[in-house]
gemmi code that builds the backbone of each chain (N, CA, C; Angstrom):
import gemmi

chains = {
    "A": [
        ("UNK", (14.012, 194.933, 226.316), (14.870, 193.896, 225.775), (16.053, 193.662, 226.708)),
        ("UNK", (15.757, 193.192, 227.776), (16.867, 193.083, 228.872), (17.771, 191.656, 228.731)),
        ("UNK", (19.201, 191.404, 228.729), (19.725, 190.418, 228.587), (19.111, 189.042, 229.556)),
        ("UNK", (19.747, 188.336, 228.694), (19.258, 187.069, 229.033), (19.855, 186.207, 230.660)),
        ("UNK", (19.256, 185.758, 231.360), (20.502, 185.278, 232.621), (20.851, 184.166, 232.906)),
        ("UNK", (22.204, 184.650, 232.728), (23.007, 182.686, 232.656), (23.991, 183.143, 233.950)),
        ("UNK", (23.618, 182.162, 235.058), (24.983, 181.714, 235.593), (26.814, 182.080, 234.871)),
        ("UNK", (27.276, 183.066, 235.700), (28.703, 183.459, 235.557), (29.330, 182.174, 235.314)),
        ("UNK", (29.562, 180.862, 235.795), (30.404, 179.968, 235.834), (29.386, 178.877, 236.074)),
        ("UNK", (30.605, 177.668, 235.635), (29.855, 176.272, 235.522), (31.120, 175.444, 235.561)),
        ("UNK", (30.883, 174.382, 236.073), (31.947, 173.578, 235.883), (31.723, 171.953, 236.733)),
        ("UNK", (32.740, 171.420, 236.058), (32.226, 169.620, 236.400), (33.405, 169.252, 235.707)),
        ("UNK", (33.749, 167.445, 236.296), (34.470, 166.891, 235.612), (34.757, 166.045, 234.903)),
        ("UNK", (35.748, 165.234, 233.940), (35.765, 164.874, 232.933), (34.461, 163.533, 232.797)),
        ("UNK", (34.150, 163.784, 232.384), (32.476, 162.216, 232.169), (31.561, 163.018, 232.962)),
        ("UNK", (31.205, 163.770, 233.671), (30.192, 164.241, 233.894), (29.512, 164.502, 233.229)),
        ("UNK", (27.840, 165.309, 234.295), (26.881, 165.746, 233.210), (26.994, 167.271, 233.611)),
        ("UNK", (26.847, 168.416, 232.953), (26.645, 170.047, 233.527), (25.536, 170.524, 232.253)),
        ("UNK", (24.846, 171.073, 233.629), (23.618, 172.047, 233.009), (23.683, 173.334, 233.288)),
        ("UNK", (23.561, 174.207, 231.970), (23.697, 175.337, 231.931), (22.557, 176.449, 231.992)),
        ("UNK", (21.461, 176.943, 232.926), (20.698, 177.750, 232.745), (20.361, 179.336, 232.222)),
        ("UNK", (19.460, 179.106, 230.935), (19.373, 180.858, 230.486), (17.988, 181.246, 230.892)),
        ("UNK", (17.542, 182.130, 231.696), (16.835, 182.520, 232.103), (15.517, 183.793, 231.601)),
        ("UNK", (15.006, 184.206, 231.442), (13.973, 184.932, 230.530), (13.246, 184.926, 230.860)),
        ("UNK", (11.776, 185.767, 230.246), (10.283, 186.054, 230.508), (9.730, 185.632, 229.569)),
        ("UNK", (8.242, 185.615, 229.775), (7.372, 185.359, 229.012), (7.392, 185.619, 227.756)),
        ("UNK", (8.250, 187.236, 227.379), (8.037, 187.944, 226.303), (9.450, 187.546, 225.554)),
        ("UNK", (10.350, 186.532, 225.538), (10.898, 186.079, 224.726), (11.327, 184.434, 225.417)),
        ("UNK", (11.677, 183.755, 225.622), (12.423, 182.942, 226.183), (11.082, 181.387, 226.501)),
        ("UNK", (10.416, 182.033, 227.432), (8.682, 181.418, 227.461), (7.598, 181.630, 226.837)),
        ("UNK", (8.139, 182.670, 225.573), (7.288, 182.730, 224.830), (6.911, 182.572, 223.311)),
        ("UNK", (8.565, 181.839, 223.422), (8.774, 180.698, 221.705), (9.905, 179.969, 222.187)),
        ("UNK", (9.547, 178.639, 220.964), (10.380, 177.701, 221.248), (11.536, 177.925, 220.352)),
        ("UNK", (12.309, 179.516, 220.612), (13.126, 179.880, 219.453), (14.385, 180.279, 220.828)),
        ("UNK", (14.873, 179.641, 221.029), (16.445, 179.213, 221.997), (17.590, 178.237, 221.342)),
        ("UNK", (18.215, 179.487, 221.565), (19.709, 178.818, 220.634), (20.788, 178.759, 221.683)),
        ("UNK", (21.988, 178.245, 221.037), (22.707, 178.302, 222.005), (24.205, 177.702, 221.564)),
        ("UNK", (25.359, 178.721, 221.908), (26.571, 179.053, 221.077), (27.858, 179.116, 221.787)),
        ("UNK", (28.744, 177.986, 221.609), (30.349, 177.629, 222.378), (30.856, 178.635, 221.797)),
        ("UNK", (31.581, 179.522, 222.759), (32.671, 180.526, 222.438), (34.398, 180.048, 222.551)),
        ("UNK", (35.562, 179.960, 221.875), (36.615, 179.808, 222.824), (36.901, 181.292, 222.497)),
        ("UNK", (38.434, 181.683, 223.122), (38.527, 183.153, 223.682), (39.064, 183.227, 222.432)),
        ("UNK", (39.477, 184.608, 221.552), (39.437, 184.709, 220.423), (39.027, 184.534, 218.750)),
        ("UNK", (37.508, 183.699, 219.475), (36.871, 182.934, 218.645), (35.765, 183.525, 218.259)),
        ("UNK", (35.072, 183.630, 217.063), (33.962, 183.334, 216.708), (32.734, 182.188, 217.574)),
        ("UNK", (32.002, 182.288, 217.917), (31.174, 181.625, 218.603), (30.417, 180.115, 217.240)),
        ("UNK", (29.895, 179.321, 217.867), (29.768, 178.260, 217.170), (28.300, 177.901, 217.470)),
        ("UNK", (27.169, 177.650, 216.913), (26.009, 177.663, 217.009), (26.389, 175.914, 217.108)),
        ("UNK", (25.404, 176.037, 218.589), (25.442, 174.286, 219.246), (23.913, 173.705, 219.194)),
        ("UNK", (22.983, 174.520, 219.911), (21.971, 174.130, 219.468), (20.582, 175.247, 218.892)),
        ("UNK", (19.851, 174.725, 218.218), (18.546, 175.976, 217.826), (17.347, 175.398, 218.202)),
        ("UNK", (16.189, 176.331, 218.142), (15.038, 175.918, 218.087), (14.882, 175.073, 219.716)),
        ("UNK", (15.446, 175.436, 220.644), (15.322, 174.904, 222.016), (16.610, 173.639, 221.997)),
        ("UNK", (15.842, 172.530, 221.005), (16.811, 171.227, 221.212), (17.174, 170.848, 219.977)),
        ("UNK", (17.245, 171.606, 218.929), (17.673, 171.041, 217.364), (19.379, 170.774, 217.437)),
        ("UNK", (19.915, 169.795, 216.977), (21.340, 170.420, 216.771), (21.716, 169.986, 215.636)),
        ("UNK", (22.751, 170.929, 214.969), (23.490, 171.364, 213.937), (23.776, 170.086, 213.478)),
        ("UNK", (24.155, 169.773, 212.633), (24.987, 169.014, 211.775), (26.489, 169.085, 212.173)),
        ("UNK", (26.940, 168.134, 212.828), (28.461, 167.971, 213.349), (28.470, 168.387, 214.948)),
        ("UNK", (27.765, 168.698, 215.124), (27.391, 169.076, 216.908), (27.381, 167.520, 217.605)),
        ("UNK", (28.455, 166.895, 218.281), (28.479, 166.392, 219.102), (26.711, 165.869, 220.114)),
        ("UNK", (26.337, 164.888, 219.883), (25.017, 164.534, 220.677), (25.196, 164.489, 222.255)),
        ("UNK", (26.736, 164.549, 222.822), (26.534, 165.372, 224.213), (26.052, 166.292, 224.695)),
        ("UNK", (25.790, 167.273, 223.431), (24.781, 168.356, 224.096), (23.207, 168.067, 223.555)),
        ("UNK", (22.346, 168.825, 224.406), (20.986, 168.934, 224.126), (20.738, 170.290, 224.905)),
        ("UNK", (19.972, 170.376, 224.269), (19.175, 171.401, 225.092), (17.142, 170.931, 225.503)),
        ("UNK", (16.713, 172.100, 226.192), (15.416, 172.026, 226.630), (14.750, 173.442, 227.148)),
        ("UNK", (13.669, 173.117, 227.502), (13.140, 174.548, 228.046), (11.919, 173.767, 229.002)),
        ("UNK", (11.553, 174.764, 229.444), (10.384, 174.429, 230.884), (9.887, 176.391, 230.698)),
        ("UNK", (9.297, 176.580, 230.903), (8.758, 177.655, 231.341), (9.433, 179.186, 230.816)),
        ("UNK", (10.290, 179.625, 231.382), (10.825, 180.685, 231.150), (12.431, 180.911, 230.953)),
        ("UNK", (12.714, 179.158, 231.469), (13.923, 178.886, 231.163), (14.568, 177.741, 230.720)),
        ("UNK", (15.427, 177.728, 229.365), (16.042, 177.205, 229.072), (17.207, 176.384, 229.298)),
        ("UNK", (17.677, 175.339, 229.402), (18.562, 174.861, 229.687), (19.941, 173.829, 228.560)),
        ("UNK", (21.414, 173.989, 228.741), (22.097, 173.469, 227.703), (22.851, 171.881, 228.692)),
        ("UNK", (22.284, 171.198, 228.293), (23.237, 170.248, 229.140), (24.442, 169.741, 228.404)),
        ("UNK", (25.718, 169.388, 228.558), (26.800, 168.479, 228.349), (26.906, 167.683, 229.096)),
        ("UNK", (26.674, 166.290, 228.284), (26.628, 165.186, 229.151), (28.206, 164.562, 228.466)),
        ("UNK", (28.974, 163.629, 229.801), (30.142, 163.333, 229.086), (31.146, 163.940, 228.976)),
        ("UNK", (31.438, 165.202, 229.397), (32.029, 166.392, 229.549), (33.419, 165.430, 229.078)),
        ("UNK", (34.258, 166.995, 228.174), (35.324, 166.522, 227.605), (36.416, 168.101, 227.871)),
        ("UNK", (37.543, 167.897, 227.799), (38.473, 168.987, 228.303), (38.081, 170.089, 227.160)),
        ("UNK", (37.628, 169.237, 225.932), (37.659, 170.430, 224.699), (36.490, 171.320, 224.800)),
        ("UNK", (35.109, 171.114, 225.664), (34.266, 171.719, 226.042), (34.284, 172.861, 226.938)),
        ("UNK", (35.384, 172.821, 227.526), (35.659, 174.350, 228.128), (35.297, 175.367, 227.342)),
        ("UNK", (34.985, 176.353, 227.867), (34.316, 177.571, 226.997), (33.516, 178.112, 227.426)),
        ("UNK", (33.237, 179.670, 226.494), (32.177, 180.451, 226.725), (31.124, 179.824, 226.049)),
        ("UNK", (30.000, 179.829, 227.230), (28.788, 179.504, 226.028), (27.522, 180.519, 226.549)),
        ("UNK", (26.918, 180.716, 225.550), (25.502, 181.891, 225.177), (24.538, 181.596, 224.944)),
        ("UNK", (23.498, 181.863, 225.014), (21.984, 181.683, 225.018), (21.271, 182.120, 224.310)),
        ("UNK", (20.824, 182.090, 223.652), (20.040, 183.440, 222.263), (18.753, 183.040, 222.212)),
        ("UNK", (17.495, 184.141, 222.345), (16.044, 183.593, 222.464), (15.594, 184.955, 221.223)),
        ("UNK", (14.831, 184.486, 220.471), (13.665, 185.735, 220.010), (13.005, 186.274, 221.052)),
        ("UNK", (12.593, 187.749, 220.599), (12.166, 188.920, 221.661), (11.233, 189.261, 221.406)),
        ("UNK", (10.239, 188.602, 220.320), (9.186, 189.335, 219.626), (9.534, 190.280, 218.418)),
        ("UNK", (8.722, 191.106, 218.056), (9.060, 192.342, 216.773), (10.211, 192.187, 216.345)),
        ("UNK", (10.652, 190.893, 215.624), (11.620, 190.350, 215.150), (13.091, 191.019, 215.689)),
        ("UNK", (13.121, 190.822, 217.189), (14.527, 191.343, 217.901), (14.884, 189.964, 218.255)),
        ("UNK", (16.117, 189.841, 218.587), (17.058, 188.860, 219.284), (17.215, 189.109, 220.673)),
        ("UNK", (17.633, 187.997, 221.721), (18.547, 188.789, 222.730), (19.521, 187.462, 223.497)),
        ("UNK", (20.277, 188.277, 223.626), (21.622, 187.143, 224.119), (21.518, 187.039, 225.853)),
        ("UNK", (22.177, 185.920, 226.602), (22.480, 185.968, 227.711), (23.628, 186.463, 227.817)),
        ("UNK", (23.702, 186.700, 229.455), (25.212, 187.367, 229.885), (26.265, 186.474, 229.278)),
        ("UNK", (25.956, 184.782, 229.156), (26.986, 184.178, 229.183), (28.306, 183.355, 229.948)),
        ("UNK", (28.238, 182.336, 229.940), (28.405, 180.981, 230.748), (29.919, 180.878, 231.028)),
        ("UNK", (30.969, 180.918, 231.674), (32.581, 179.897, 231.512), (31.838, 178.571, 231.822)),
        ("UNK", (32.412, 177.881, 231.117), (32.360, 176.451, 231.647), (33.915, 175.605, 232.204)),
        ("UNK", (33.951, 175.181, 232.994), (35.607, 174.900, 233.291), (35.137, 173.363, 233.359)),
        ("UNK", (36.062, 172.867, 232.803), (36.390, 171.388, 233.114), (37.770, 171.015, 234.138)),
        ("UNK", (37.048, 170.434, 235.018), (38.008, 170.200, 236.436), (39.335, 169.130, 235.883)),
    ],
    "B": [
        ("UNK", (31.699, 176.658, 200.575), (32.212, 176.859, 201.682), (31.652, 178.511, 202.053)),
        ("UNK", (30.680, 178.170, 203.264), (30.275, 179.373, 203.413), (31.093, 180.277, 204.268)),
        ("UNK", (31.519, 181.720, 203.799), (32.373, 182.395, 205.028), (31.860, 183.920, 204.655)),
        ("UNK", (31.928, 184.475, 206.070), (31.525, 185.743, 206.334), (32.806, 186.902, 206.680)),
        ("UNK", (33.391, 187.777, 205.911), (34.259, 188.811, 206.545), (34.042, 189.916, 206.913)),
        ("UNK", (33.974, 190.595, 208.289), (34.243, 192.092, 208.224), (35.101, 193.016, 207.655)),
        ("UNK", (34.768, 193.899, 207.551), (35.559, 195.408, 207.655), (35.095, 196.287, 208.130)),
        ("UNK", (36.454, 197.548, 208.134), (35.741, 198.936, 208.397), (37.036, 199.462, 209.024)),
        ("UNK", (37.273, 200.379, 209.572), (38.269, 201.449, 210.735), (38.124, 201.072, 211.571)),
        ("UNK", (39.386, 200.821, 211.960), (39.583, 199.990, 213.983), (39.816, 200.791, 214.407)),
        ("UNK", (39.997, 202.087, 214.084), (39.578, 203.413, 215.292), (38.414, 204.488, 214.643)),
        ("UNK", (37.720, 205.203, 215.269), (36.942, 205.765, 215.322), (36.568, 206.931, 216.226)),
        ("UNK", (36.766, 208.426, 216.268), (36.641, 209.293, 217.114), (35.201, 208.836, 218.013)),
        ("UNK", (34.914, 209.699, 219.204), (33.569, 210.080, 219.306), (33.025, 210.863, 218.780)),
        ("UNK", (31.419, 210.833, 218.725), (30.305, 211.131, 217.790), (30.626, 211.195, 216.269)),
        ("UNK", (31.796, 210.150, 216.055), (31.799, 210.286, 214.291), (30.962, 208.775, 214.098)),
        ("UNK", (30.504, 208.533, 212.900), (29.844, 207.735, 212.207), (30.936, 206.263, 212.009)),
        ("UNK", (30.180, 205.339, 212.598), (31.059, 203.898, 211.897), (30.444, 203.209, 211.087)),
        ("UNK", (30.994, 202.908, 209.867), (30.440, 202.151, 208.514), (31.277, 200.581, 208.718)),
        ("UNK", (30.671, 199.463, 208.614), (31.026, 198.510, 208.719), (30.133, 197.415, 207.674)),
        ("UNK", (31.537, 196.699, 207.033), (30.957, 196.059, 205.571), (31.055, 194.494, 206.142)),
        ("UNK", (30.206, 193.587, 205.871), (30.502, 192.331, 205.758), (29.984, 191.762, 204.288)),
        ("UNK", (31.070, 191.124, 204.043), (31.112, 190.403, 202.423), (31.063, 188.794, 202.999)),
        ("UNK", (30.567, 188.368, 201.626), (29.423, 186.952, 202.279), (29.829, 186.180, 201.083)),
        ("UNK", (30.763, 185.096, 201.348), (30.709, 184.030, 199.973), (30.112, 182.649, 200.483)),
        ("UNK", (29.303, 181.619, 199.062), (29.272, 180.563, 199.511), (27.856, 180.419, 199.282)),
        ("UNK", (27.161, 181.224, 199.555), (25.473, 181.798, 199.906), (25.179, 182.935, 199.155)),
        ("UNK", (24.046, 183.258, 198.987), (23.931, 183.700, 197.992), (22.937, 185.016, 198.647)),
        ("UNK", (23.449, 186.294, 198.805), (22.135, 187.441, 199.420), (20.688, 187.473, 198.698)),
        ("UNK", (20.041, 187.409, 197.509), (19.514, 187.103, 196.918), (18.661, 185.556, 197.277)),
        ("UNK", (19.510, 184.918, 197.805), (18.185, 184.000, 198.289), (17.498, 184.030, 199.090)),
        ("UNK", (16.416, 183.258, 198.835), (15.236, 183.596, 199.482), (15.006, 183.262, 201.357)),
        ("UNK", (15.878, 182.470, 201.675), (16.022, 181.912, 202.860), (17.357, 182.820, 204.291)),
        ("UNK", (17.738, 183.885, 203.258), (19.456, 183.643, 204.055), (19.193, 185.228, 204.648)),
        ("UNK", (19.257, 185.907, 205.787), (19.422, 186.727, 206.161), (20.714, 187.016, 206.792)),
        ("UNK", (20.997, 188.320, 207.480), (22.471, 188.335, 207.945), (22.335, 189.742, 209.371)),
        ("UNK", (22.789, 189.060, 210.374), (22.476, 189.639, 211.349), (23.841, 190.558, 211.769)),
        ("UNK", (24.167, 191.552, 212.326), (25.597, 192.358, 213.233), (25.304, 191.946, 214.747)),
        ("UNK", (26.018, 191.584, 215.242), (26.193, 190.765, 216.959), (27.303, 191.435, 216.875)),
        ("UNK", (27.636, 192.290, 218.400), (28.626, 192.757, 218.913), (29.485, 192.318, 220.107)),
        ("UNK", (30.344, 192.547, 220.363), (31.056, 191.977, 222.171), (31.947, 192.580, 222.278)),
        ("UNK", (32.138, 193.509, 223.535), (32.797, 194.475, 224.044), (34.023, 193.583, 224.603)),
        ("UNK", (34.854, 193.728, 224.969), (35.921, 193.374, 225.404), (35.648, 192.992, 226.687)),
        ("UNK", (35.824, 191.386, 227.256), (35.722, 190.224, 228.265), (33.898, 190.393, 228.371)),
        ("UNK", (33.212, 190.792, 227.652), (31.651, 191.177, 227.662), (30.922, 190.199, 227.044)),
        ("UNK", (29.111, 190.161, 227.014), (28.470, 189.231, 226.695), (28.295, 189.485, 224.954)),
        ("UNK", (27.654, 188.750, 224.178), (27.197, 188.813, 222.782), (26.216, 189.677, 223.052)),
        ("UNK", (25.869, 190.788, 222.089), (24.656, 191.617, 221.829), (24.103, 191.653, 220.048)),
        ("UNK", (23.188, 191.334, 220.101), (22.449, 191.436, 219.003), (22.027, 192.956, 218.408)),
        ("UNK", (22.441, 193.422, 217.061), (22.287, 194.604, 216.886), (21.046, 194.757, 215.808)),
        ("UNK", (20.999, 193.959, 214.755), (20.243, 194.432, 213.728), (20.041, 193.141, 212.785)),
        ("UNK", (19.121, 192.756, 212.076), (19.258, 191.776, 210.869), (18.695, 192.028, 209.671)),
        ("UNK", (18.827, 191.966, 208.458), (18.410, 192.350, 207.648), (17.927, 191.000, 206.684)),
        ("UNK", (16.450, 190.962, 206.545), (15.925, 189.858, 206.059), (16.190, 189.259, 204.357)),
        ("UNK", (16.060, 188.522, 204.497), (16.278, 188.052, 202.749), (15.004, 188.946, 201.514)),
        ("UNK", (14.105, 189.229, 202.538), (13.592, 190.241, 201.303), (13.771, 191.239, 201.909)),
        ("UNK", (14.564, 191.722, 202.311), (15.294, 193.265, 202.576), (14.447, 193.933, 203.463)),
        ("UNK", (13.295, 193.367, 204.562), (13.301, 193.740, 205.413), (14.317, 194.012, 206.622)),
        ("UNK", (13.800, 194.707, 207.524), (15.173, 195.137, 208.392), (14.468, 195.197, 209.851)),
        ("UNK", (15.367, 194.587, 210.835), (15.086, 194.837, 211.903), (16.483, 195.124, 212.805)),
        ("UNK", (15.843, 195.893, 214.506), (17.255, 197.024, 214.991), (16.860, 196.708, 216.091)),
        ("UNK", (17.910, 196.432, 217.505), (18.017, 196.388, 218.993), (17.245, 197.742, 218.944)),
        ("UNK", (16.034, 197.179, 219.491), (15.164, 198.350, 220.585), (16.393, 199.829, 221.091)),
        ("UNK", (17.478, 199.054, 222.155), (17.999, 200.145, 222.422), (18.728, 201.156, 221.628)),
        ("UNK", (18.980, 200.173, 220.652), (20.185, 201.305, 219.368), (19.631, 201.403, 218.288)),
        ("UNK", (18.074, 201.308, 218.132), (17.318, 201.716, 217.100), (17.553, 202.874, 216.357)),
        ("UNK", (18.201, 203.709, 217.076), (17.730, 205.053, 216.816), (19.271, 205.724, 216.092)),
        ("UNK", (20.295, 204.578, 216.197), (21.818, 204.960, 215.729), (22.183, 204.181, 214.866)),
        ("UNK", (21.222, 202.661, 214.529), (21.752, 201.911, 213.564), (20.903, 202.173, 212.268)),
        ("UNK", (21.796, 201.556, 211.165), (20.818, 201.381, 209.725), (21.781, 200.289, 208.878)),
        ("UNK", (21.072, 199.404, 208.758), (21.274, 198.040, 207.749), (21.051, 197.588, 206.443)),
        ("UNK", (22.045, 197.707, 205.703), (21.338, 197.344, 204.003), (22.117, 196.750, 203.742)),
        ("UNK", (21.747, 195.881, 202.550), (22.781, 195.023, 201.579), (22.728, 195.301, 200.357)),
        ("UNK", (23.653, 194.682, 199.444), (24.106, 195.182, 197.939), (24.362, 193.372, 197.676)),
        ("UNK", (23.168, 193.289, 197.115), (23.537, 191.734, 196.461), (24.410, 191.432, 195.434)),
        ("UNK", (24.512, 192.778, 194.842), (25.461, 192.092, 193.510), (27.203, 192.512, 194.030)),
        ("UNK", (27.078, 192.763, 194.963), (28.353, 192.986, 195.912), (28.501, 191.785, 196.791)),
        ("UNK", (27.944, 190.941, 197.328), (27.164, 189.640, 198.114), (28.230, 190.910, 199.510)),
        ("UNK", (27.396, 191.644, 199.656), (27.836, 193.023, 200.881), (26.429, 193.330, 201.625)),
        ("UNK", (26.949, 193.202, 203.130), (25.833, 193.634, 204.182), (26.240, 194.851, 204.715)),
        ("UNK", (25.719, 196.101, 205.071), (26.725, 197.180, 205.289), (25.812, 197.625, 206.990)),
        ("UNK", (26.647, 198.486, 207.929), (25.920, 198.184, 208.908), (26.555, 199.894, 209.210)),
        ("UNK", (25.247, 200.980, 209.418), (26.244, 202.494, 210.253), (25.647, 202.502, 211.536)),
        ("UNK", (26.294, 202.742, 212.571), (26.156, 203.733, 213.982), (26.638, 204.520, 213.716)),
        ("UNK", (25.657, 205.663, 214.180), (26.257, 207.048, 214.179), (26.571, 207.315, 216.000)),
        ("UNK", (27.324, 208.275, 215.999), (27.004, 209.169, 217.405), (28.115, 207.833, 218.471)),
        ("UNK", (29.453, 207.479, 217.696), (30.052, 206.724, 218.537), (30.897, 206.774, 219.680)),
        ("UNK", (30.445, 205.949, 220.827), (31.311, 206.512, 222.217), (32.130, 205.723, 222.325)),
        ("UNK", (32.870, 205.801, 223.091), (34.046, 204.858, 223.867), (33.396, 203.477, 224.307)),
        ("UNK", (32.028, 203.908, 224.588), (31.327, 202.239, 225.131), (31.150, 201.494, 224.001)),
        ("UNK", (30.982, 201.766, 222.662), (30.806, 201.075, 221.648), (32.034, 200.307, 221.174)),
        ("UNK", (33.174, 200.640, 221.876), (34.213, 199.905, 221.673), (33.769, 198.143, 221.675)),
        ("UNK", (34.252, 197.513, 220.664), (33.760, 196.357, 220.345), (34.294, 195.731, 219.422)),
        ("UNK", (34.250, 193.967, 219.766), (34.639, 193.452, 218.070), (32.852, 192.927, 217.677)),
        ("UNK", (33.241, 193.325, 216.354), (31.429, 193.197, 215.726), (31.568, 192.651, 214.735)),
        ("UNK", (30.670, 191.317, 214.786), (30.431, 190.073, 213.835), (29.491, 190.489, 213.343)),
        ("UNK", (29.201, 189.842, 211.858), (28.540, 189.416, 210.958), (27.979, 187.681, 211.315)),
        ("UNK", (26.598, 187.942, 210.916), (26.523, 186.295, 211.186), (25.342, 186.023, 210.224)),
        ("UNK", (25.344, 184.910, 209.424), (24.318, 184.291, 208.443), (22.821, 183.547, 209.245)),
        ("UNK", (21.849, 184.101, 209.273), (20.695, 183.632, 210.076), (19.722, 183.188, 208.765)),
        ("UNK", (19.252, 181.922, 208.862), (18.236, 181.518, 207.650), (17.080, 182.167, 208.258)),
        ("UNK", (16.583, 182.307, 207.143), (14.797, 182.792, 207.714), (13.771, 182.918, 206.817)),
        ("UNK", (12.453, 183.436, 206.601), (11.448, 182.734, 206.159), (11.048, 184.134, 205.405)),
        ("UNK", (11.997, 184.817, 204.928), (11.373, 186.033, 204.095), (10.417, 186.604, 204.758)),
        ("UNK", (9.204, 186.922, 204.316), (7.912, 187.662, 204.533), (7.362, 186.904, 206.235)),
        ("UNK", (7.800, 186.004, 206.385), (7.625, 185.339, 207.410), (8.359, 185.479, 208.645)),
        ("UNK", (9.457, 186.181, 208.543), (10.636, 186.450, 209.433), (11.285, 185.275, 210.031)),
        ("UNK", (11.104, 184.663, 210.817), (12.342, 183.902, 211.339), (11.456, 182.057, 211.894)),
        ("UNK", (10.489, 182.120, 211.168), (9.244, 181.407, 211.192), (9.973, 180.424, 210.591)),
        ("UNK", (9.720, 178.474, 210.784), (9.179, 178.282, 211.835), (10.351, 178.106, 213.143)),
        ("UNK", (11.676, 178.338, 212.325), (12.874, 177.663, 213.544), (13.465, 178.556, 214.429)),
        ("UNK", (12.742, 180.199, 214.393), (13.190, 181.333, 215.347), (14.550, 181.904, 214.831)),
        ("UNK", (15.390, 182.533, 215.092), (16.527, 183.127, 214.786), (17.772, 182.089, 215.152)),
        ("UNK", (18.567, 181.889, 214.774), (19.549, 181.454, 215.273), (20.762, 181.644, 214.017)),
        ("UNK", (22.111, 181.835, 214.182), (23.426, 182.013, 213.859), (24.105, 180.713, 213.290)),
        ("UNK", (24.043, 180.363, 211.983), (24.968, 179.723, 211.677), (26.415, 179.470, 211.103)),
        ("UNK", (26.586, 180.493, 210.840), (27.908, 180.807, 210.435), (28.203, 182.447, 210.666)),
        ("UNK", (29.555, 182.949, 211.208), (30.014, 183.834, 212.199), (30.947, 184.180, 210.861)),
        ("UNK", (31.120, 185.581, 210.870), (32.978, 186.038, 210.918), (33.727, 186.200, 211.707)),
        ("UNK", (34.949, 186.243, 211.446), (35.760, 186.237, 212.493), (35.576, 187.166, 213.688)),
        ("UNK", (35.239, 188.006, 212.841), (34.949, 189.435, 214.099), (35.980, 190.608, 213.887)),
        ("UNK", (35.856, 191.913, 214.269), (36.262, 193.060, 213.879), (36.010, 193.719, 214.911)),
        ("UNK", (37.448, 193.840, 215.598), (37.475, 195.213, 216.413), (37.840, 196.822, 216.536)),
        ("UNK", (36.876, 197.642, 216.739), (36.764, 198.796, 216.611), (36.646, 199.584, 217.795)),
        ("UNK", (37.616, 200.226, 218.061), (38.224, 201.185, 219.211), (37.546, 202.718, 219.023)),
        ("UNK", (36.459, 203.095, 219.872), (36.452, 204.107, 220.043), (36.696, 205.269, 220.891)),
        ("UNK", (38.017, 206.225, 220.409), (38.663, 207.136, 221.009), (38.898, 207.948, 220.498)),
        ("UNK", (39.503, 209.128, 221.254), (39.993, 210.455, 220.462), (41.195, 210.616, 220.443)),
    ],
}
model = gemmi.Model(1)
for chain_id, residues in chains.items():
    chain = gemmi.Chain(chain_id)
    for i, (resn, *xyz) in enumerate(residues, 1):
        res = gemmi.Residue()
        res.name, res.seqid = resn, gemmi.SeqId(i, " ")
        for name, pos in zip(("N", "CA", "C"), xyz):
            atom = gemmi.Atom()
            atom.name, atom.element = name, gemmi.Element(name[0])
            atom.pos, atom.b_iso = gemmi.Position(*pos), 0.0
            res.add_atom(atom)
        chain.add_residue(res)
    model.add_chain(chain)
structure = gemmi.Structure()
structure.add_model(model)
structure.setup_entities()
C-alpha cells in the first residue's frame, strides 16, 4: 500500500489552466474508477473536490474536473482563481477495502 | 447540518495506548449507507488513511497499522471510537474523522471510497 505520487508543487496564473498528476498502479489507481480528490488550506480540514475519477460534489466549482488514463489520474483547474491556492490530495481504493492517499500537491497561484 | 468532532489526549507517552472518539451529528450511524473513516497528517505531512468502519459494522485497517489499530462504533452514542496501541513519537499527528457513504455488505460499491465531510482534526503529541 505505497502512497500515491503527486508532484511537490504546481502553479500557474490567474485564468489559467493547471493539471495536477496522482500517480499509481494497477492495484489501486488503474485498477478502479474510484479517485477522489481533496483542497486542503493550512489549518484546515480538507474538502472533497472530486470522486469517482470525475464526479463533483454539489457546490464544487465546475473549474475543476478530474480524469484518469491508465494508472494515472489527473485534477485540472481551469480558470485558476487566487482562492485555489492550496494543498490538494489524491485518494484511490487499494483493493481489500483499503484507501490510499498521495503525497500531495501546493498549488500556488502566480 | 452534518458535522464530525474529535477527541481524546493531546499528549500521549510512548508505547501507551491512544483512544480517540469521534461524535457524528446530522447522519445517522445506523444508516444503512454512512460509514466513517480515521485519516491522519503528521505535521507539514501527506493525508494517511487509517481504518473505516462500514455501516454494517464491518471494519477495515491500513495494511501497515493493521496490527495496532481497532475501530468500533456505538450508535446510540452516534460515537466512532478508534485505539493504537504501542505509540511513538512518529505517530505524532492531527487525526480526522471523516463520513464516507458506502454500500454496506457491498463496501464502497458502486462510487469507491471517498470523504465527504471532515472534522476539524485533533492533534496528538507523542512524548515522554
Amino acid at each position: 500500500q505505497s502512497a500515491l505520487t503527486q508532484p511537490p508543487s504546481a502553479s500557474g496564473s490567474p485564468g489559467q489552466s493547471v493539471t495536477i498528476s496522482c500517480t499509481g498502479a494497477s492495484s489501486d489507481v488503474g485498477g478502479y474508477n474510484y479517485v477522489s480528490w481533496y483542497q486542503q488550506y493550512p489549518g484546515k480540514a480538507p474538502k472533497l473536490m472530486i470522486y469517482a475519477v470525475s464526479q463533483r460534489p454539489s457546490g464544487v466549482p465546475d473549474r475543476f474536473s478530474g480524469s484518469k488514463s491508465g494508472n494515472t489520474a489527473s485534477l485540472t483547474v481551469s480558470g485558476l482563481q487566487a482562492e485555489d491556492e492550496a494543498d490538494y490530495y489524491c485518494s484511490s481504493y487499494a483493493g481489500s477495502n483499503t484507501v490510499v492517499f498521495g503525497g500531495g500537491t501546493k498549488l500556488t497561484v502566480l | 447540518q452534518v458535522t464530525l468532532k474529535e477527541s481524546g489526549p493531546v499528549l500521549v507517552k510512548p508505547t501507551e495506548t491512544l483512544t480517540l472518539t469521534c461524535t457524528v451529528s446530522g447522519f445517522s450511524l445506523s444508516n444503512a449507507r454512512m460509514g466513517v473513516s480515521w485519516i491522519r497528517q503528521p505535521p507539514g505531512k501527506a493525508l494517511e488513511w487509517l481504518a473505516h468502519i462500514f455501516s454494517n459494522d464491518a471494519k477495515s485497517y491500513s495494511t501497515s497499522l493493521k496490527s495496532r489499530l481497532t475501530i468500533s462504533k456505538d450508535t446510540s452514542e452516534s460515537q466512532v471510537v478508534l485505539t493504537m496501541t504501542n505509540m511513538d513519537p512518529v505517530d505524532t499527528a492531527t487525526y480526522h474523522c471523516a463520513r464516507s457513504p458506502d454500500a454496506a455488505g457491498n463496501g464502497w460499491y458502486p462510487e469507491g471510497p471517498y470523504f465527504d465531510y471532515w472534522g476539524q482534526g485533533f492533534l496528538v503529541t507523542v512524548s515522554s
